[in-house]
N, C-alpha and C positions, 0 to 999 in steps of 0.2 A: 264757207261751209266745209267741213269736213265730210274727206269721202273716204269710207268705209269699203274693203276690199270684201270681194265674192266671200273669200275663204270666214271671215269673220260672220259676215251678213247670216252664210248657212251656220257656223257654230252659233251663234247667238239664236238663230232658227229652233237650231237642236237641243239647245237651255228651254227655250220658253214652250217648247214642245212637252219637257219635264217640270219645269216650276208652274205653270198654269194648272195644272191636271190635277197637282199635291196641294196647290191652292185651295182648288175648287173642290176637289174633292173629303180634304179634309177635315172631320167636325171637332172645329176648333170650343166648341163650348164643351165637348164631352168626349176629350181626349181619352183612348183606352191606352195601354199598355199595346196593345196588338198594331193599333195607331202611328202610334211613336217610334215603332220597328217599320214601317212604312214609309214613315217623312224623314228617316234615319236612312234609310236607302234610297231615298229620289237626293236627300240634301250631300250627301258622298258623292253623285254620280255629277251634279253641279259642281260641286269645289273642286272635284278633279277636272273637270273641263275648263274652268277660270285658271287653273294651273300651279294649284297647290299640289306640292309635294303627295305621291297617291299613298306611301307607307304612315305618312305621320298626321295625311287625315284619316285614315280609316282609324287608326289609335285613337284621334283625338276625340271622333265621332262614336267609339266603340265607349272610352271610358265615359265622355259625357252621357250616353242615353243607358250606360249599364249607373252610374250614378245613380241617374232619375230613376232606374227601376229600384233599387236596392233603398233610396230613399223612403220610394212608395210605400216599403215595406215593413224598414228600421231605422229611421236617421241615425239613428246613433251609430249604426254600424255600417252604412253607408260607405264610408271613404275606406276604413280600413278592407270592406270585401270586394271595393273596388280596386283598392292594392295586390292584394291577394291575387284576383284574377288575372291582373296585370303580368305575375312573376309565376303564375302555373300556367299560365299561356307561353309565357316568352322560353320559359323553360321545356316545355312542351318541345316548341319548334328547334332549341337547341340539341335536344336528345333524337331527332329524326335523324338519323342515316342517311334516307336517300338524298337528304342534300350535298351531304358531303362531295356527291356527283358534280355538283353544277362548278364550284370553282376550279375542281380540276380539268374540268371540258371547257371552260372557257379557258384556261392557264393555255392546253394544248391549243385550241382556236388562235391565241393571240401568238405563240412562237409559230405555228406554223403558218400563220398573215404574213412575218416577218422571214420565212425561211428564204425568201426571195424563190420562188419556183411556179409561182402564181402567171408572173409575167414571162418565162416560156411555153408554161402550159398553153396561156392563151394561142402565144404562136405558133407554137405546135398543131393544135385542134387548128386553128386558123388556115393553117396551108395543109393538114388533111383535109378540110370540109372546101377549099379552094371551089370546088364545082356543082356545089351545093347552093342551088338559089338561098339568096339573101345568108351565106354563108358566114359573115362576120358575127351576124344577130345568133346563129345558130351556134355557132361556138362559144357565144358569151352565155347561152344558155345554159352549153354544157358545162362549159366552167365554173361557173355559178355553180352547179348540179354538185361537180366533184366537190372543188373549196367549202361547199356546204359541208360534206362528208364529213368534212375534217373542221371545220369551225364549229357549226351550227348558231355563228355571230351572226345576225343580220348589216347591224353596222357596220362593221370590218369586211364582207362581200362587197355591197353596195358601195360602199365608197372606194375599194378598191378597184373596184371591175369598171369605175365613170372614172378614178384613173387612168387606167390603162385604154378599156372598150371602148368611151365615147368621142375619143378623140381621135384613135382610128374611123368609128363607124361614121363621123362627122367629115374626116377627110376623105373617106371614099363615096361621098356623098348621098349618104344614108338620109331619110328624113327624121328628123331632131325626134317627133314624140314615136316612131318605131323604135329608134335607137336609148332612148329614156326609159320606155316600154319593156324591154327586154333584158337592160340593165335592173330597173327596181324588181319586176316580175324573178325572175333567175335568184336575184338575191335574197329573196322573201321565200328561195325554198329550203334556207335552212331552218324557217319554224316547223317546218311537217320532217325533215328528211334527218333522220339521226346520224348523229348524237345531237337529237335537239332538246335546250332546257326548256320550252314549252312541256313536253312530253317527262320530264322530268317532275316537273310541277306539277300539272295534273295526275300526276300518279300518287303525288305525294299527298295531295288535296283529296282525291277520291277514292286511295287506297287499291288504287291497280296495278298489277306489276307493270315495272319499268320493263322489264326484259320482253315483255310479252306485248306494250305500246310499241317499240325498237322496233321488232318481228311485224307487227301489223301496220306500220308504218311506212316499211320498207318500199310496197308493190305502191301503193297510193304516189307516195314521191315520184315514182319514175314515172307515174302514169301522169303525173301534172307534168313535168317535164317533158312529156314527149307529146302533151297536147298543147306546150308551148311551142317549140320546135315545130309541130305540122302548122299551127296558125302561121307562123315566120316562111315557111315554104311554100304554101299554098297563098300569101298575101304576096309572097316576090314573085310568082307565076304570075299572078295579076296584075299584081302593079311594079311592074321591071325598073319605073324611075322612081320606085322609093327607096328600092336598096340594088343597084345597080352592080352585075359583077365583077370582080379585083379582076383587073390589067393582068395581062402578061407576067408584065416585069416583076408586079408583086408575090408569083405564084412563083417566080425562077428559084432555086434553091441551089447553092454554090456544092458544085461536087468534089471532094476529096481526090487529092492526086492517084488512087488507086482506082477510083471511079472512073477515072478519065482513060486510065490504060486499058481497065478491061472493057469499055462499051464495045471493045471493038468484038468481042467473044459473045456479046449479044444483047439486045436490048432490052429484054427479060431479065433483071438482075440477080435472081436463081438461074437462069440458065447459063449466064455467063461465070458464076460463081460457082457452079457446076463444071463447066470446060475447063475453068484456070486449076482446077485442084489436081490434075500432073503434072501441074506448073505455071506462070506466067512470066515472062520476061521483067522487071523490075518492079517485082509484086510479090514479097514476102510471101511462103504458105501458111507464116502463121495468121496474117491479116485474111488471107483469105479464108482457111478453116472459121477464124474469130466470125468474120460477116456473113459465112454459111451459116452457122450458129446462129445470131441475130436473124438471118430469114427464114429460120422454121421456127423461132419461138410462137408466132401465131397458132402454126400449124400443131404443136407441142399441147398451148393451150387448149385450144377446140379436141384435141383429143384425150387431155385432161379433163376435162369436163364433160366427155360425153362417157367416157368409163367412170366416171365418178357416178354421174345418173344411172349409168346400168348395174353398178355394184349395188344401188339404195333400189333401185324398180324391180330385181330380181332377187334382192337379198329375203333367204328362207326366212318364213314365220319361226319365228322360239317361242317355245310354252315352257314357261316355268314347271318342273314336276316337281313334288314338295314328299317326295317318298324317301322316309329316313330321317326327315327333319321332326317328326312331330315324338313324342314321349311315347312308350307305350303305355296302357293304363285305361284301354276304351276311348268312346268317342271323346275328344276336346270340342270344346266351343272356343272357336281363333274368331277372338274381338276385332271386325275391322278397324275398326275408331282409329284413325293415323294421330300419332303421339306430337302432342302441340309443340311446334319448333322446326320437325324435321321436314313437313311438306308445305300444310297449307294452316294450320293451327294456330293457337292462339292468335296474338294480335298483329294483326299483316304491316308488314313495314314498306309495301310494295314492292319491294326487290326482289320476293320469290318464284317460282314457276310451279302454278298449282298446278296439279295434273288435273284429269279430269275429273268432272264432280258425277255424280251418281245421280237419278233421279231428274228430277226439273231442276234445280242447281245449272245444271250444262246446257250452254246455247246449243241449240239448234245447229246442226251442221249448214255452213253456207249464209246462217243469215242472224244479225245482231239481235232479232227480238226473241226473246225465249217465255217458257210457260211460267208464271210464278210459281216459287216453289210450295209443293204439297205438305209437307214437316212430315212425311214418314222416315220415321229410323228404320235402316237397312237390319233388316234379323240377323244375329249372330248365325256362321256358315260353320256345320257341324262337319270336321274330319274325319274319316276314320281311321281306327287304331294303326299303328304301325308298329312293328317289330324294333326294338332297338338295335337288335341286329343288322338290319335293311341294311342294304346298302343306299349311299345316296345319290343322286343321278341329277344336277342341279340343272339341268337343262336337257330338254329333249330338241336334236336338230333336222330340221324337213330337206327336201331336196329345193333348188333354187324355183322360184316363178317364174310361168312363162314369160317373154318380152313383151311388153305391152305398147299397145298399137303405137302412143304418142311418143315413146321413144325410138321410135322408126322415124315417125316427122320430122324429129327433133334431131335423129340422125343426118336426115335429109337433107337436113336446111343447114346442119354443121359442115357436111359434106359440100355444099354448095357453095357457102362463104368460102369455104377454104379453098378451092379452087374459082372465083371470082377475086378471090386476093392475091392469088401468084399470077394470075391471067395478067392483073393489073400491076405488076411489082416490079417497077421501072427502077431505075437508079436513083431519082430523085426521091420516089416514096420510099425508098430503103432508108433516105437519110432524115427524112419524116419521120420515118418510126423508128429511128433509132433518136431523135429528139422528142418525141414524147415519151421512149424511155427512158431518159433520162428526167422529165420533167414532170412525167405520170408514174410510174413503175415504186418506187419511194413515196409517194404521196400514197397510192393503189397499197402499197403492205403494210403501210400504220393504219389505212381504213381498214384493212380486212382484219388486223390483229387485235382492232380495238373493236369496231362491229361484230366481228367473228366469233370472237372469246365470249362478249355477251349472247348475242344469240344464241349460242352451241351451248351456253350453259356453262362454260368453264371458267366464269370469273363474273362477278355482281359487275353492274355499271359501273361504281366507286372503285373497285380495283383497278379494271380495264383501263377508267379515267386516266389512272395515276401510271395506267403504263403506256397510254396515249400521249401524256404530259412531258415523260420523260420522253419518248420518242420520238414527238416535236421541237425538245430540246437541243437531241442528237442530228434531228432531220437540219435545223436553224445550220448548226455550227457545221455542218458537212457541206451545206450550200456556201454558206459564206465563206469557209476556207479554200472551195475548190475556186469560186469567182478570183480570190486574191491573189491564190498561187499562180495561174495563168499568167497573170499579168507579175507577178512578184515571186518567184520561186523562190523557196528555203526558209529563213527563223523568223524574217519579217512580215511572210503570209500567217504563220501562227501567231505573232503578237502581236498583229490587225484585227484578224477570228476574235483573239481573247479578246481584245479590249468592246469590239462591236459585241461581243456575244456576252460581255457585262453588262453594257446600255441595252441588249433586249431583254435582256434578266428583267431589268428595272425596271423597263415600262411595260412589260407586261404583265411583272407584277404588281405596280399600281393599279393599272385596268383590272385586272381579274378581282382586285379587291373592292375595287371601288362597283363591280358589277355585282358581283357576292352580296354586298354588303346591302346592294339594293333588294335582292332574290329575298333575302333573312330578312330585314327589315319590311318587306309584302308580307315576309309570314306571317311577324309576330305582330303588324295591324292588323291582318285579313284574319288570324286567330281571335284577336280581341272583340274587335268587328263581330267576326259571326256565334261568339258568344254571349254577346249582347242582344243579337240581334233573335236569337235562339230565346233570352230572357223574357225579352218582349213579347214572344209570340209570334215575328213576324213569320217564320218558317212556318207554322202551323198555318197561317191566315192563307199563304198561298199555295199551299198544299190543298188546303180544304174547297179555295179558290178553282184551284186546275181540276180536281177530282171532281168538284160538283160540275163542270161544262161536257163529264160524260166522252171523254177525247178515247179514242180509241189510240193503241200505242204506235200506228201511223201518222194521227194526227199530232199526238202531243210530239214525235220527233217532227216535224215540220215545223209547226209552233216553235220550240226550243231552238232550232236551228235557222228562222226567220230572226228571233231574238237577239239570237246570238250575232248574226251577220248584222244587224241594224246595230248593237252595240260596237259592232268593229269600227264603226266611222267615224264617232265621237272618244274611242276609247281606246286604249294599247291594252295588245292581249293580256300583259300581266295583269291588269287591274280585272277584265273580265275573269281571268281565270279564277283570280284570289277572293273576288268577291262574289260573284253571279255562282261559279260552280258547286260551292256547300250547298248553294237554292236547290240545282236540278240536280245533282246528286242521290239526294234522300229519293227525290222522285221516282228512278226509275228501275225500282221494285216492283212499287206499284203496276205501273205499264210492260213489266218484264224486260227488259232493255239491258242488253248487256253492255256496262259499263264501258269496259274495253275497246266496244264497237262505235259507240256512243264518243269517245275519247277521241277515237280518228278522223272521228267527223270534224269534232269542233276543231282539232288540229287544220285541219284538211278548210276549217273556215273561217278561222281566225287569222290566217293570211293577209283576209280583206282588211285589217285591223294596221296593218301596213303600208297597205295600197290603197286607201281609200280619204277623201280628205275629208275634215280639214288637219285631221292630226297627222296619217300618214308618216312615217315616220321616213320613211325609205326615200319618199321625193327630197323632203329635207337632205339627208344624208348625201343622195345624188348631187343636188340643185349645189351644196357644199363646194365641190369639186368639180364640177360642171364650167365650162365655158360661159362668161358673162352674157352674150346673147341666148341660152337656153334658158326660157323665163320656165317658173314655178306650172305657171298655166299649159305650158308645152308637155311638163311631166306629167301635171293630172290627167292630158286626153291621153297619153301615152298609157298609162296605168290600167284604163279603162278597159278595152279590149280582155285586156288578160285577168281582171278582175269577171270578167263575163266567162270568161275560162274557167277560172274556178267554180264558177255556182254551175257548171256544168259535169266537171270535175265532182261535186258534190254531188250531182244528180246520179252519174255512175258509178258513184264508190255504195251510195242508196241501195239502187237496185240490184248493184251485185258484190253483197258482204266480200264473197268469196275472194275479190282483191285486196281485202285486209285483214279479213281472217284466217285465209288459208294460210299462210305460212305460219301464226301463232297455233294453227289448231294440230297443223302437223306437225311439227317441233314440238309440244307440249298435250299431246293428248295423253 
């Protein structure tokens, strides 16, 4: 008798969950058109679960039932408007922009996998977090976190980090599904945490801006991550012999021969680096000024960053004054109506930054449901006359604001790190951080020059991409030259560099194309698909569907996001994005629901679409690379937990918009 694995028994579960239903429910003697968009969308969601191709059945499921409507209609013209739609579809998705994003964030993702800097980072984080229960899981976290930044691959985390993490977390006698658990968890936060093509996609699909998903995505990420991190701390409080903490031997860090001369000047290594600088006996003072330098960069930072918040918290209101600009000649009427192109006009490519809309147009401050809009036009704002004489005075400037309370806090608590960091700044964590300087610091300014520029407004996604791409390129061949020179100084470290830094050319430009190639080909089925499917009527039937159950726009985001999360387990997020999102889309006008906010959700839950079996993609990936005794069943309990995380995760991003709209509303009001 054949026996049939869990993992199959539940997909074949989650098949007949859907082909009985379309069965039973469907009236086969008096097929509608509206019908046929209905068995068109249960028979896609099967063929993709049997494990057809998901671009070239949505195509093939889109032409055949756009076919039968167009037959219904005209046979004769049938095949040819069939055609037609085929090449205004495909073309469609060819002239979109925002895509142009995705192969260059993955080009950057795939050189910076390869820049070799992954596997000190870890080590680095690894012996800062040395005294940190269950510290090994806790920096694989974070590493994840960062690598995310800069990939936004889930495959290339995931299988790097069960490279590198699980063979540590396994030799220090970690338990196999915590150490699996926090491996695929970590690596699955490059679908929410930008530059992620999830968020690319869906902007693309619903017409949101990219920059403004980026911005609202940001606090959510860190907030998953640091409710992974507390589960890993508070489960090693409890249970000390699941993740047991690193020995001695593995926290010792070998100290440079200047380290060794001056401990005698003090074991505070600012204090001793402070007494050597009228000299020390066999200790250059340029080393020493160098590694003074290196121990207040901290201190530098934090109060860069707290002058930067008081220059934005007390910076004057400016009012535009408009005296001298206007014609003289009586009152003018100044047309608000913003010129289609330059803000938020004509037809959105989602790469723009509306500003704020006027009226019920604008959510609600703090929270994603807003009023549907009223359709009043704003009245033309009458001027009065001005002299052409005037002078013109293009801004009027106020005195600064007072210091507001939370930047006192925030003072406080800068203040206090900074002094709990020199308290603690022995010799050994001097040479800690100056190894995550070297292995964060490079990493840390291609994130911020490529997240930065987007955010701040100073460059579309698509630019920024292509100057992430190049500076993964630059970041690759600086690692690799500096590994070979050590070991090989002078013409034969650089004709090492070249030749490896041709073979990462090449395979990352295979990958990137071969990933592209899948992104474009979702489009141009899940275009055809939802034109068809638009044919039919199915849109309309579940529209009319949702609207007659009377959902209040709390209920239907529950519903919607129930959906969704039950679609992650049979499904990989691209296929829910490209197919399901056109559905709920249209919808949530009706229920007022600001897309945007709505967007982070399903970001924030289509995770489980990773973590979740039987498709999971992440365990596979893991299981890959994985040690022979870590069976598949080890990573699904492992997964678990932190898929419990998330829909908790989901619960507080719910109740308080404000962690993912706040920074899109202030940057962009």
């Amino acid at each position: 008798m054949i026996k049939i694995r869990k993992e199959l028994w539940f997909g074949f579960t989650i098949m007949a969950l859907i082909v009985v239903p379309v069965i039973v429910l469907t009236p086969w003697t008096n097929l509608t058109n509206g019908s046929l968009g209905l068995l068109m969308l249960g028979l896609v969601v099967v063929a993709i679960m049997l494990g057809f191709p998901t671009a070239f059945t949505l195509m093939g499921m889109g032409v055949l039932f756009a076919w039968l409507y167009y037959r219904s209609v005209d046979p004769d013209l049938a095949v040819r408007q069939v055609l037609d739609l085929m090449v205004q579809r495909a073309y469609g998705v060819m002239s979109n922009d925002v895509l142009i994003a995705v192969p260059l964030f993955v080009f950057m993702g795939y050189l910076v996998e390869r820049a070799a800097l992954i596997e000190k980072l870890f080590k680095s984080l690894h012996l800062s977090m040395a005294r940190v229960p269950g510290s090994l899981a806790v920096a694989t976290i974070v590493t994840c976190a960062i690598f995310a930044t800069a990939t936004g691959i889930v495959g290339a985390v995931v299988t790097l980090m069960g490279l590198l993490a699980m063979p540590a977390m396994l030799r220090a006698g970690y338990n196999t599904k915590i150490a699996a658990g926090a491996i695929t968890a970590g690596g699955c936060l490059g679908i929410l945490i930008p530059p992620s093509v999830l968020l690319i996609v869906y902007g693309a699909t619903a017409g949101v801006s990219v920059v403004q998903l980026y911005a609202g995505a940001f606090f959510p990420g860190i907030m998953l991550a640091g409710l992974y991190v507390g589960y890993v701390i508070v489960l090693a409080l409890i249970k000390p012999s699941w993740m047991p903490p690193l020995p001695e031997k593995e926290r010792f860090v070998a100290l440079p021969a200047f380290a060794e001369a001056l401990q005698a000047r003090g074991r505070n290594a600012l204090v001793g680096l402070g007494r050597a600088l009228g000299g020390a006996p066999g200790v250059p003072s340029r080393t020493v000024l160098a590694q003074l330098f290196i121990s207040l960069l901290p201190a530098l930072a934090i109060i860069g960053i707290l002058a930067l918040f008081y220059n934005t918290a007390t910076a004057p209101v400016q009012q535009a004054n408009t005296a001298g600009l206007v014609q003289a000649g009586g009152d003018v009427a100044v047309d608000v109506k913003e010129e289609t192109g330059l803000v938020g006009g004509g037809e959105s490519t989602g790469l723009q930054e509306p500003p704020a809309e006027a009226g019920g147009d604008k959510p609600a401050e703090g929270t994603g449901l807003q009023e549907p809009p009223t359709g009043k036009v704003q009245e033309p704002v009458a001027v009065p006359a001005q002299s052409a004489a005037a002078p013109a005075v293009p801004l009027a400037t106020a005195e600064r604001l007072p210091v507001p309370i939370w930047y006192w806090v925030m003072f406080a608590i800068g203040a206090a790190g900074m002094a709990l960091i020199y308290w603690l700044w022995s010799w050994q964590r001097l040479e800690i951080f100056k190894m995550l300087l070297g292995s964060f610091f490079p990493l840390a300014v291609l994130i911020l020059s490529v997240l930065g520029s987007i955010v701040m407004g100073l460059a579309t996604p698509t630019e920024a991409a292509a100057v992430g791409a190049f500076g993964g390129l630059w970041l690759a061949a600086a690692y690799r030259f500096i590994a070979h020179y050590r070991g090989n100084p002078g013409v034969g470290a650089v004709g090492t560099t070249v030749r490896e830094l041709g073979t990462i050319l090449k395979e990352s430009s295979f990958l990137t194309a071969k990933t592209s190639a899948m992104v474009c080909w979702l489009f141009v089925g899940s275009a055809i698909f939802s034109a068809a499917f638009a044919l039919l009527g199915g849109q309309e039937i579940i529209e009319h569907w949702v609207l007659s159950l009377g959902l209040t726009p709390l209920q239907f985001m529950i519903l919607a996001q129930c959906i969704i999360f039950i679609l992650g387990w049979p499904l990989e997020w691209t296929e829910i994005i490209v197919i399901f999102m056109p559905i709920f889309i249209p919808l949530l006008p009706k229920f007022g629901i600001d897309p945007l906010f709505f967007g982070l959700l399903v970001a924030l839950n289509l995770q489980t679409a990773f973590l979740s079996p039987p498709v999971a993609m992440a365990a596979f990936y893991l299981k890959g690379v994985a040690p022979r005794h870590v069976t598949l069943n080890q990573i699904f309990l492992g997964m678990m937990p932190f898929m419990v995380i998330q829909v908790i995760a989901l619960i507080l991003l719910y109740m308080f918009p404000g962690i993912g709209l706040w920074l899109p509303q202030t940057l962009y009001k």
